[in-house]
C-alpha positions in Angstrom: 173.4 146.2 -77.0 174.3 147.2 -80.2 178.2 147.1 -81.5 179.2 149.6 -84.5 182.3 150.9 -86.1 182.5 154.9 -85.4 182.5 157.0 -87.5 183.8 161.0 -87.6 180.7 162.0 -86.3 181.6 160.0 -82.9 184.4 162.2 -82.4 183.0 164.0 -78.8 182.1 160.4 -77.0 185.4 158.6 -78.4 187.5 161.6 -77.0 185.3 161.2 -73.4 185.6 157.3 -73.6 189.9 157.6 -73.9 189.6 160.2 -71.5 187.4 158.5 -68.6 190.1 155.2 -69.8 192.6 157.4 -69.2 191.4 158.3 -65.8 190.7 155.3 -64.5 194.2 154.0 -65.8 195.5 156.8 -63.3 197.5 158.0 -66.7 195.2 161.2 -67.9 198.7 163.2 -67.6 199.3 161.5 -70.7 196.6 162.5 -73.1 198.6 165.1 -76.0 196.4 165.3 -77.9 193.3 167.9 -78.9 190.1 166.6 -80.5 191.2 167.4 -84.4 194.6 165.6 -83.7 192.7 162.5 -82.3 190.1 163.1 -85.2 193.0 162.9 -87.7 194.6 159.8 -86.6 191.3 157.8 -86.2 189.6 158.8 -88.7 191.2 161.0 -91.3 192.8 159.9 -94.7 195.8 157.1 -94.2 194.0 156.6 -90.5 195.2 152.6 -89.4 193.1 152.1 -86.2 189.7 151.6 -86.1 187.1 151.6 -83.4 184.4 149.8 -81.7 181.1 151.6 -79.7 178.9 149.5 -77.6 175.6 151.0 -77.5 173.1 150.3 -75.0 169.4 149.1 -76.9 167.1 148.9 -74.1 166.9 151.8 -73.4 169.0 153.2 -75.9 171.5 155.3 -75.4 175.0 156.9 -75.6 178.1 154.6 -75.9 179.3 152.5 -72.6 181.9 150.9 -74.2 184.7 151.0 -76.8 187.5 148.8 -78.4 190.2 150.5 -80.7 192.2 148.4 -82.5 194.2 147.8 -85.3 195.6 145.0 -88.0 198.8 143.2 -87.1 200.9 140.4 -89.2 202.6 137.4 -87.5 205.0 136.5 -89.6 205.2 132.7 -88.0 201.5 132.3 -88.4 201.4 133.7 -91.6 197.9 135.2 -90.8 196.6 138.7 -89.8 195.6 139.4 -86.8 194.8 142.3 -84.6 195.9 144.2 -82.3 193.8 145.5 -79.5 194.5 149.2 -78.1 192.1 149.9 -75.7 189.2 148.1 -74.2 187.0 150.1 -71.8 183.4 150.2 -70.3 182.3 152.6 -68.2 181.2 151.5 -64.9 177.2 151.7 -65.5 178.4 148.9 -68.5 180.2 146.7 -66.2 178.9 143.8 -65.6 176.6 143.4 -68.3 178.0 142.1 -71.1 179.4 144.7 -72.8 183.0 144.1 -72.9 182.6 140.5 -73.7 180.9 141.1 -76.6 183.7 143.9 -77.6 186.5 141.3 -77.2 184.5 138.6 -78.9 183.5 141.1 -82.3 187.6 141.7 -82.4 188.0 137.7 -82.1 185.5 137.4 -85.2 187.5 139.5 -86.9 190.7 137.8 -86.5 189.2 134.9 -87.4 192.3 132.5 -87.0 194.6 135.1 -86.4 195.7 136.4 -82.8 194.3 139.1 -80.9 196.6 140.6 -78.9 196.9 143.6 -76.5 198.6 144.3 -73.0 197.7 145.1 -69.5 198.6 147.1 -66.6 200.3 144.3 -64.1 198.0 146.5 -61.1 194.8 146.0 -63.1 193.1 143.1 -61.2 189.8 143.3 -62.5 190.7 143.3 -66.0 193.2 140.7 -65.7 190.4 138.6 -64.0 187.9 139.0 -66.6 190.8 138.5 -69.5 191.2 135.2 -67.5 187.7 134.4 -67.7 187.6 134.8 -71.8 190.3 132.4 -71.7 193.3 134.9 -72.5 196.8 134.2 -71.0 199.9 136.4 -70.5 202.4 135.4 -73.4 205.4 134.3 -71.4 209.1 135.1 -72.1 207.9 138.4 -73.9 209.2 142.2 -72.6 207.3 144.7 -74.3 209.2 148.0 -75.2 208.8 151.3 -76.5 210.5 153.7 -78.3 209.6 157.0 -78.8 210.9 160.2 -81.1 210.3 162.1 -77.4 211.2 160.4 -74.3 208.1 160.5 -71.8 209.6 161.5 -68.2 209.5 157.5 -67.5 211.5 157.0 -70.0 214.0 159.3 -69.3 
């Protein structure tokens, strides 16, 4: 398997990776945006997150797998650190590998900073194989959100 930062080009199978994430998330309802709008924020000029394709080698093929992520601060740690998005395989990638070596590229990068990212409480199998890399749930933390238009769950 082969790991790579995308690029513009990877536009089409970045949008179908969020969007198969987003379906098996049961949240599709929530995708806004159109491919130039997603193209913009990814990967046009000021663009903060970056992304991660897993690439299948043998044979080769299209991407299984991606991680989009970002740079965070801790201001107690006094170290960068990131901030993971979205982690998804497809379902042919499960199993294999692939999302172990995404979450361990993103732990590289931190170096000794944090890698941090949250999880739907339903998602079994994810929190299981979070469990397995040795992540924990960071107790006594509430995460929020705030945004400039309410969603209809936030209303």
């Amino acid at each position: 398997m082969r790991l790579r930062d995308a690029i513009a080009a990877d536009l089409p199978v970045v949008a179908e990776l969020i969007r198969a994430l987003a379906v098996y998330e049961r949240l599709s309802h929530e995708i806004e945006w159109t491919e130039d709008q997603l193209g913009e924020t990814l990967f046009g000029p000021g663009a903060v997150s970056r992304v991660v394709l897993a690439e299948p080698t043998d044979p080769p093929g299209p991407a299984v797998g991606l991680a989009i992520w970002f740079p965070t601060h801790s201001t107690f740690l006094g170290r960068r650190g990131i901030w993971l998005e979205d982690l998804f395989v497809r379902p042919e990638g499960r199993g294999a590998g692939v999302g172990t070596a995404l979450l361990h590229h993103l732990f590289e990068l931190a170096g000794d900073g944090r890698v941090e990212w949250a999880v739907l409480d339903w998602n079994e199998p994810s929190i299981a194989f979070y469990h397995r890399q040795g992540a924990r749930p960071v107790p006594g933390w509430t995460r929020y959100r705030w945004t400039a238009t309410p969603t209809p769950s936030q209303r």
